[in-house]
N, C-alpha and C positions, 0 to 999 in steps of 0.2 A: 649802550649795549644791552643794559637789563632790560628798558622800555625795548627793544626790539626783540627781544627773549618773550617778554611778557604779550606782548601784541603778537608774536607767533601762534603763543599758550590758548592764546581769546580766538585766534579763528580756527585752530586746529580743534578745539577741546568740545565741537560740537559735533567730530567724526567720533570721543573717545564711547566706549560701552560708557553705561554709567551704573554700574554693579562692578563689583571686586572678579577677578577672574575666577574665582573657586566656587561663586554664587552664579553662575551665569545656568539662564532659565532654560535654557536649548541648548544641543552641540552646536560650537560654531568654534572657525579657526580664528582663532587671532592671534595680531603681530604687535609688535612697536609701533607708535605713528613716527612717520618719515618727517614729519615738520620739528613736534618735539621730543622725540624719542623717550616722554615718558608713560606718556596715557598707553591703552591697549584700542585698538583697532577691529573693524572686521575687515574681510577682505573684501566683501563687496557692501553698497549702502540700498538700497532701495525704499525711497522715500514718494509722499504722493503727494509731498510742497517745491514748492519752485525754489532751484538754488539759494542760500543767501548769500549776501554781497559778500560778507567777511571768510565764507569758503575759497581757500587757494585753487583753480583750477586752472589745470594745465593743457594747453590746446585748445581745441573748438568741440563744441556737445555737438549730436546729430540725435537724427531720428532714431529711434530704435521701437518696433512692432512687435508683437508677439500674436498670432492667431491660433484655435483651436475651434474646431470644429465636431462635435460628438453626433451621433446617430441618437435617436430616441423611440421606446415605443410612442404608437397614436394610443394614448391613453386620454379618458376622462377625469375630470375632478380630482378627488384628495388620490388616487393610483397616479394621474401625469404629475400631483405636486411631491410625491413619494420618490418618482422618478429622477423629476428634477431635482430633489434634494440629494439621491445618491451619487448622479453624476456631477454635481458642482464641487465637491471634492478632488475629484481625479483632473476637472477643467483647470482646477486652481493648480496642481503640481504641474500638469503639465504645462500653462503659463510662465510659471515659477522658474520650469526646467529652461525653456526655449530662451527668457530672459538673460538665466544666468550664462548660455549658450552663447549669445548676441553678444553679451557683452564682453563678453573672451575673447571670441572673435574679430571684434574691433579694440581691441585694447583697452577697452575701459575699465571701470570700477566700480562706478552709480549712475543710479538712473534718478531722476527726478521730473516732478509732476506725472507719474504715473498714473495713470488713468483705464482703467478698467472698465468693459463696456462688452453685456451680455444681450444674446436677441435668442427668443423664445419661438419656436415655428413648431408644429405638432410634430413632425419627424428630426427635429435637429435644435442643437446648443454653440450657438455661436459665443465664442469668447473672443475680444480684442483687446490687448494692452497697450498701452502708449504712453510714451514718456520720451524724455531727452536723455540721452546719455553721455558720461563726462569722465574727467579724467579728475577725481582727486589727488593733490601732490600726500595728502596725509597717508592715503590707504595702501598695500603694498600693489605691486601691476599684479596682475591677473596670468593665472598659469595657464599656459601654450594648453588645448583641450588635446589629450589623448585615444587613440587610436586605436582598440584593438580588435583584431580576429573576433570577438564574441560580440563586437558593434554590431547592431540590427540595420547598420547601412551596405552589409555583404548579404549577398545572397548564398553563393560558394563557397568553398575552402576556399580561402587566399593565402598568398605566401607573404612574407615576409619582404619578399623586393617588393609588393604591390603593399601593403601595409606600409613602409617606407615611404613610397613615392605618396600615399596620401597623407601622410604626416607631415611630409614636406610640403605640398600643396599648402594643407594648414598654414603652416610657418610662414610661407610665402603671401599668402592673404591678411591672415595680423598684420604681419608687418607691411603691405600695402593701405592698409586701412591707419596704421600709426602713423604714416606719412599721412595721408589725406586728411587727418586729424590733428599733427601737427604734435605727436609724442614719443616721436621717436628714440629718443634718448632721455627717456625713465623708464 
């Protein structure tokens, strides 16, 4: 039983932070890990190495994309590299954002072999992310995205029944995507 304790500790202890919770360099939430309930966790991973074998994962990974597209002036020289240095900040959150979106969405946790790939054109900034996305047993599931009246995906007042019925939609697609994924029950 300890050898089985122990060989849990070895593949789990590669999701734990590795700083003490009160040193931690950024806000982030963290949990218990679900394997050994002692390390601290985040709740999502986003790495850009390919799984290791010794990580527990639950289900099947799939694709997951992230695009961004920015406008740009037609600038020359050190003005379009000025440029492009301002906007590759805001390309990176909003990659960041869409991600952590996707992966909610589909029930997941982490992404791995993410892959970032940026294309320069004199009016535009194309950003593409790519990676696999997975279900760690270690990290805790990912919270249902919520919905509200001040989302930038209403145009109108909306009410409350129509706020309803797309929160439900939501819940109805997670959980179509947890079946097709094969995680239904964590």
């Amino acid at each position: 039983f300890n050898q089985d304790l122990k060989s849990a500790q070895n593949e789990c202890n590669l999701c734990h932070i590795p700083y003490s919770e009160s040193s931690v360099p950024f806000p982030i939430k963290l949990s218990r890990c679900n394997v050994c309930e002692r390390g601290k966790v985040p709740d999502i991973l986003i790495t850009t190495i390919e799984p290791p074998n010794q990580l527990e994962i639950v289900g099947r990974g799939g694709l997951l994309q992230a695009r961004v597209l920015k406008l740009k002036k037609d600038l020359k020289n050190e003005n379009n590299a000025r440029e492009v240095s301002d906007l590759l900040p805001f390309l990176e959150y909003e990659l960041h954002r869409q991600i952590v979106n996707k992966l909610k969405m589909n029930g997941m946790n982490a992404i791995f072999g993410l892959q970032v790939q940026l294309a320069l054109s004199d009016r535009t900034i194309v950003a593409l992310a790519t990676g696999t996305a997975v279900y760690l047993a270690a990290l805790p599931s990912p919270m249902v995205p919520k919905i509200t009246a001040s989302s930038h995906i209403f145009t109108d007042n909306v009410t409350q029944d129509e706020l309803a019925k797309v929160q439900k939609k939501i819940a109805e697609k997670i959980h179509t995507n947890k079946e097709y994924y094969g995680i239904v029950n964590v």
